[in-house]
N, C-alpha and C positions, 0 to 999 in steps of 0.2 A: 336339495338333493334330487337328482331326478329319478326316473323311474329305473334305470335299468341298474342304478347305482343302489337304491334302493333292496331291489330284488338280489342283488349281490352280496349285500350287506346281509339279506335276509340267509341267503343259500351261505352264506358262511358263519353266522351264528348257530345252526346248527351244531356245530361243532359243543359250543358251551351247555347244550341241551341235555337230559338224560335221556339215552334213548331206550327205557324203561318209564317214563314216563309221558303214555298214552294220550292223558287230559290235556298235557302242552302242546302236543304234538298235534293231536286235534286242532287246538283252539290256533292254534300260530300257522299251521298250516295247511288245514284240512277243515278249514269254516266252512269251506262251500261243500261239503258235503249233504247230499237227503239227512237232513235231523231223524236218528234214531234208527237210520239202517247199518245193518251189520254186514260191513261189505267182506268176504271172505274168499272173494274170486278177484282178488289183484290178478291172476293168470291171462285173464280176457282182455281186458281195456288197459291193467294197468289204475294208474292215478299220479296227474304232476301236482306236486306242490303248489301254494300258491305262489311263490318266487319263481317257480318255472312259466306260471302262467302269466305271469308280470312281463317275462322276460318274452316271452309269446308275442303278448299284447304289444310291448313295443317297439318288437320286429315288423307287426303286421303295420302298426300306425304310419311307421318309420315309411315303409312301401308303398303306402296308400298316399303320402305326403310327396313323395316324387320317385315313381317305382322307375322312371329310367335308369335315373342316377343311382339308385337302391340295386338294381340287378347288372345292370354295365359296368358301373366305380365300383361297388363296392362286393357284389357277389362274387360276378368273372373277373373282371381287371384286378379290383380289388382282395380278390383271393378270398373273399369270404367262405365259402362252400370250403375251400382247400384247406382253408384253417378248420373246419368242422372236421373233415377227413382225419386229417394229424391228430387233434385230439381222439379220434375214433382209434386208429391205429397205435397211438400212447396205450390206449385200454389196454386194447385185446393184444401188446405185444408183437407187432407186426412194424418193421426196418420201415415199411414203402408206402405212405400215405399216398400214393398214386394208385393203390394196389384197389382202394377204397372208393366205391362209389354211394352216392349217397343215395336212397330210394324211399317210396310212399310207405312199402312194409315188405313182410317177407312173403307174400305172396307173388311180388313185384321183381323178386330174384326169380323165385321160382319158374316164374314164364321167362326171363330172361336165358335160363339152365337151358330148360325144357327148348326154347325156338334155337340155343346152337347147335343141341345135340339133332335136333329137323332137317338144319339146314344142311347137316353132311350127309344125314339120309338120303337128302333130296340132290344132293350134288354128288352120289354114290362113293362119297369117301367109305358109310358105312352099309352094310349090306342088308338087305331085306330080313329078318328074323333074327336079328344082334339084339342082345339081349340089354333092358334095364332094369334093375334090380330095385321094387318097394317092400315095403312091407305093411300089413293090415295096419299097423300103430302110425303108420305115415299120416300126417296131418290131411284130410280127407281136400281140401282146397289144391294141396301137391298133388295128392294121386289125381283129382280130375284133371289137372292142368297139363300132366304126362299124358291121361288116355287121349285127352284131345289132340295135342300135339304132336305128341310122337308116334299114339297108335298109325294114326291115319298117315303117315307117312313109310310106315313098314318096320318101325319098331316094334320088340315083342315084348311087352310089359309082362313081370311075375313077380306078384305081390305076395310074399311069405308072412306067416302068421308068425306073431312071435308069442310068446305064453305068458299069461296072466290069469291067476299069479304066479311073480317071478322071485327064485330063491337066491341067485348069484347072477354077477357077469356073466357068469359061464353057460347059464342060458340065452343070451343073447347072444353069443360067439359063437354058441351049436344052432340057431336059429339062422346066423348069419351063414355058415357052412353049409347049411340044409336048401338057404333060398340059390347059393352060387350052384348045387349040387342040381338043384333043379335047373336051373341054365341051359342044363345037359351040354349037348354041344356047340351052343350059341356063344357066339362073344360077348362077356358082359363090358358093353361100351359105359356103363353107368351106375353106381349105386347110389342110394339118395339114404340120406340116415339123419337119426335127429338125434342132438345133443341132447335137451330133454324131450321128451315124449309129451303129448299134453293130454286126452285122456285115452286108457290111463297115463299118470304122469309118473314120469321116476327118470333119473339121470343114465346115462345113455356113454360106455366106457366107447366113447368114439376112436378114441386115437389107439386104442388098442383095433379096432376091427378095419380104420384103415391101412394099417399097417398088414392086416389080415388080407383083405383086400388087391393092397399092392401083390401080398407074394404070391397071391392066386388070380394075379394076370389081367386086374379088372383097370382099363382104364383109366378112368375118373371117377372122383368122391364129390359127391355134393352133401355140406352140412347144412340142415334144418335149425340154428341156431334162433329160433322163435323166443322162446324162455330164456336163453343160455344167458344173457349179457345182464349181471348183476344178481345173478341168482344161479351158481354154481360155482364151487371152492376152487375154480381153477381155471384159468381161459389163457393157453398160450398158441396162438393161430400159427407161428412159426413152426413151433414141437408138433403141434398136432399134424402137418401136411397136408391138410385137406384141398383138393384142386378150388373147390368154390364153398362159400359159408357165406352166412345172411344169418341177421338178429334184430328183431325190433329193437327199439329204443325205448319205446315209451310203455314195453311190463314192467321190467323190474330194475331200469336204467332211468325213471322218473321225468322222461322226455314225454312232452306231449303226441298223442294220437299224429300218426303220419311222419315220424321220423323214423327210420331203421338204415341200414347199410347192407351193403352188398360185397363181398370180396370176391374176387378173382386174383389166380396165381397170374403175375405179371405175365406172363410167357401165354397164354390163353385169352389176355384180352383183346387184344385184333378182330378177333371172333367172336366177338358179343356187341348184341345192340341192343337198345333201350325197343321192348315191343309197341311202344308209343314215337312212330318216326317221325321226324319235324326238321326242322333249319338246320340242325347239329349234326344230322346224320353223318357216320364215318371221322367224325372228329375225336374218338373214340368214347367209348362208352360213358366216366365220368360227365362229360360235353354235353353228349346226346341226352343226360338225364336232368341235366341241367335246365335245360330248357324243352318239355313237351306241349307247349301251349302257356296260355296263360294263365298261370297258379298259385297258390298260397304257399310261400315258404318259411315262416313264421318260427313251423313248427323245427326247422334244420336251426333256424336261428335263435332258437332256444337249447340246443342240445348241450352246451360248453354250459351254461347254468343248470343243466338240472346233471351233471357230470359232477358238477362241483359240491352240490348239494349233496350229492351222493358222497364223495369223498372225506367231504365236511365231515363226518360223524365219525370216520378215525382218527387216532389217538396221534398217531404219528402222519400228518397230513404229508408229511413232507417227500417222505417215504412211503405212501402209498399211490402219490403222483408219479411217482417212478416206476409204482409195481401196485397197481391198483389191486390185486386180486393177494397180494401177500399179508393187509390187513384190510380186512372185509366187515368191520362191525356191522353194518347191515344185515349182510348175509349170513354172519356168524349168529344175530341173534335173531333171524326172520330163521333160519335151518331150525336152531334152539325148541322157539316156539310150535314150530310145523310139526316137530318130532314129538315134544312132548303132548302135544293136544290129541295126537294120532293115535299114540300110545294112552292117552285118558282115552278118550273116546271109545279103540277096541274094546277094552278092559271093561268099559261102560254095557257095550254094545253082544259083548260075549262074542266077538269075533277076534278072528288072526289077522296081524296085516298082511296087505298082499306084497308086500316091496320089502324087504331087508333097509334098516336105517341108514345103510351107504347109500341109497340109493336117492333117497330123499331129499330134497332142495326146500326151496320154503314152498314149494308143495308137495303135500302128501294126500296118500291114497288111503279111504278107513272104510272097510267094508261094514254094510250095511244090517241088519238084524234081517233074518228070513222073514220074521215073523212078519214083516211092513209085510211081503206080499209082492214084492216089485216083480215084473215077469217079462217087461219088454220097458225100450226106452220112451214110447207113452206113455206108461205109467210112471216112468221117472218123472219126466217133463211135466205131467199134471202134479208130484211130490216137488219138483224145483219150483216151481210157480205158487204151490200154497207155502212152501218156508219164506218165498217174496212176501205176496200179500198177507198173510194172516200174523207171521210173524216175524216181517221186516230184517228175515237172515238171507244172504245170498251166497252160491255157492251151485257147484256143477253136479248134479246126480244121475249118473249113470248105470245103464245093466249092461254086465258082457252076455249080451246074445249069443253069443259063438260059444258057450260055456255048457258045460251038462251036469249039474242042471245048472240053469242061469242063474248068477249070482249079483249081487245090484250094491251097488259103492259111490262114496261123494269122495270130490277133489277138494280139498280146502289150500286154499292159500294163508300163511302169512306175512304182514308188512307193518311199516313200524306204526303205523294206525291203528292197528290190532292188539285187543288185550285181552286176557284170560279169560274172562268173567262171558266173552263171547261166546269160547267155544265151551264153554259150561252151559249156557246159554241152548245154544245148539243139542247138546246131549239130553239137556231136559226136553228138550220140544220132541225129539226122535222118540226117545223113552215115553213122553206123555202120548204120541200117537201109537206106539205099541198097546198102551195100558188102556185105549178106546177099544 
């Protein structure tokens, strides 16, 4: 059997697995793990199985063995990349796998947004002090990538705060009225929004505010789909209307590092190029990203196995290749787990959550005890670095500085790697530095 037959075999037994049971799940597919670290920030990196990594590995051999014939037959001629697209678009529910481009990450959209909305600046389609619309919870790599780009070309960037903590949607809908309200009379060419938030993190009733959006005259919707792909109860890119969305692949869709996608509404892509220009240029978009030099694509050539892996674990495979998001064991029991550790942990901790449980994905937000003392995010950063070294837990610790008085909170993730005895684990260590 070869390798990638193999790795197939592996991403579909899955299926016969309990996925409650942690030990197997480990040992079969998460050997290559640091022994004895408690990884609890799937949000950041993510983690591909080892059948993803198999399948990786001999994409890349595959290419190193004759990358002409690997990137001419079989990528472009060959439709390889386009076949990655369609199963992209099978996900997330979307008619037009042309619609799909494939990219390094969501960063890699992000400059793509950010240089069209430049370019009309700059060819005065739009007018000097037209408005785009962030907000302070926008993923900090997005907001730089607007100020550079679009400030300096005559865009007026206005980044609205949104509240944390938050009790309903409905503070994010009055958040989102308040940033259009400040606009004043500027045209808002652009809102950028994120499906889930990362910290803090909590789910994001998008399709409700683009439709807000729309009826208050704004342009275009850029979604922040980072988190969103395998870790949210609901993904349909059609119903939602968003002009543009982008989602890694490799958090919580089990693709290796350097996979994610990029959407544009068919009718908008003319007007987008790869911010990396090369041979492709004006072939349109999908084309141009196809080739920006010479590259590793390994990780695209892995993403239909770690898709599959992913699906694996429903009951009804059959039927959720059809509607991946209508049975979700995954995410049904990574929500499960995130919710109840949140709910231990406060209860632990003598604090309130800051997010309502709808809000919650398989990660949650769990505020931290005063009593630590945390006062600014150095002092987080020196508390996330000793729960590394000293006692081999990982996980995000943050203070909202913007808060009065400042209040300091961890992200935790959970993934099917993860078992209880963790985040018990965790509660003693935070409680045992209280009681120093």
């Amino acid at each position: 059997m070869s390798n990638g037959s193999t790795s197939a075999a592996a991403a579909s037994a899955a299926s016969t697995m309990d996925i409650n049971d942690t030990a197997a799940i480990r040992a079969t597919h998460y050997a290559h793990f640091e022994p004895g670290m408690h990884r609890m920030n799937h949000g950041s990196f993510g983690a591909p199985p080892k059948c993803v990594i198999d399948a990786q590995l001999e994409g890349y051999m595959r290419f190193l063995a004759q990358p002409d014939r690997m990137y001419f037959d079989e990528l472009i001629e060959g439709q390889g990349l386009d076949a990655v697209c369609t199963d992209i678009a099978r996900l997330i529910n979307y008619p037009n796998h042309k619609a799909i481009t494939l990219v390094e990450n969501a960063t890699t959209a992000a400059v793509i947004v950010a240089e069209s909305i430049a370019r009309k600046f700059t060819a005065g389609v739009y007018a000097r002090g037209d408005a785009i619309l962030l907000f302070d919870t926008t993923y900090n790599a997005v907001k730089n990538i607007f100020i550079d780009i679009v400030e300096r070309v005559g865009g007026r960037l206005v980044i609205q705060p949104n509240p944390f903590p938050i009790a309903s949607d409905d503070d994010l809908l009055r958040a989102l009225d308040a940033g259009l309200d400040a606009c004043g009379s500027s045209k808002v060419r652009l809102v950028a929004l994120d499906h889930i938030t990362s910290v803090p993190a909590y789910l994001v009733p998008v399709t409700t505010m683009i439709a807000r959006c729309r009826a208050r005259g704004v342009d275009q919707i850029f979604v922040d789909g980072a988190h969103a792909v395998g870790n949210c109860p609901s993904l349909d890119l059609e119903a939602m209307d968003a002009d543009f969305y982008c989602s890694n692949l490799h958090k919580w869709m089990f693709a290796p590092p350097g996979a994610a996608f990029f959407f544009a509404k068919p009718s908008l892509q003319a007007s987008l190029h790869h911010p990396i220009v090369s041979h492709n240029y004006k072939l349109g978009l999908p084309r141009e990203s196809s080739w920006t030099g010479t590259r590793d694509y390994s990780a695209y050539l892995a993403v239909a196995r770690a898709i599959q892996f992913y699906l694996s674990w429903n009951k009804d495979v059959e039927n959720a290749t059809q509607s991946p998001f209508a049975n979700m064991a995954i995410y049904r029991r990574n929500n499960a787990m995130a919710v109840r550790a949140a709910q231990m942990l406060a209860a632990a901790f003598g604090t309130q959550l800051p997010t309502p449980i709808s809000m919650m994905t398989s990660l949650a937000m769990v505020e931290l005890p005063p009593a630590l003392g945390l006062l600014d995010n150095a002092a987080a950063h020196r508390l996330r670095c000793d729960l590394r070294d000293r006692h081999k837990i990982e996980l995000i610790v943050w203070v909202n500085e913007a808060a009065t008085p400042r209040r300091s909170f961890i992200r935790l993730s959970a993934q099917i790697y993860n078992d209880w005895a963790e985040y018990e684990l965790l509660r003693d260590v935070v409680l045992g530095l209280i009681a120093k």
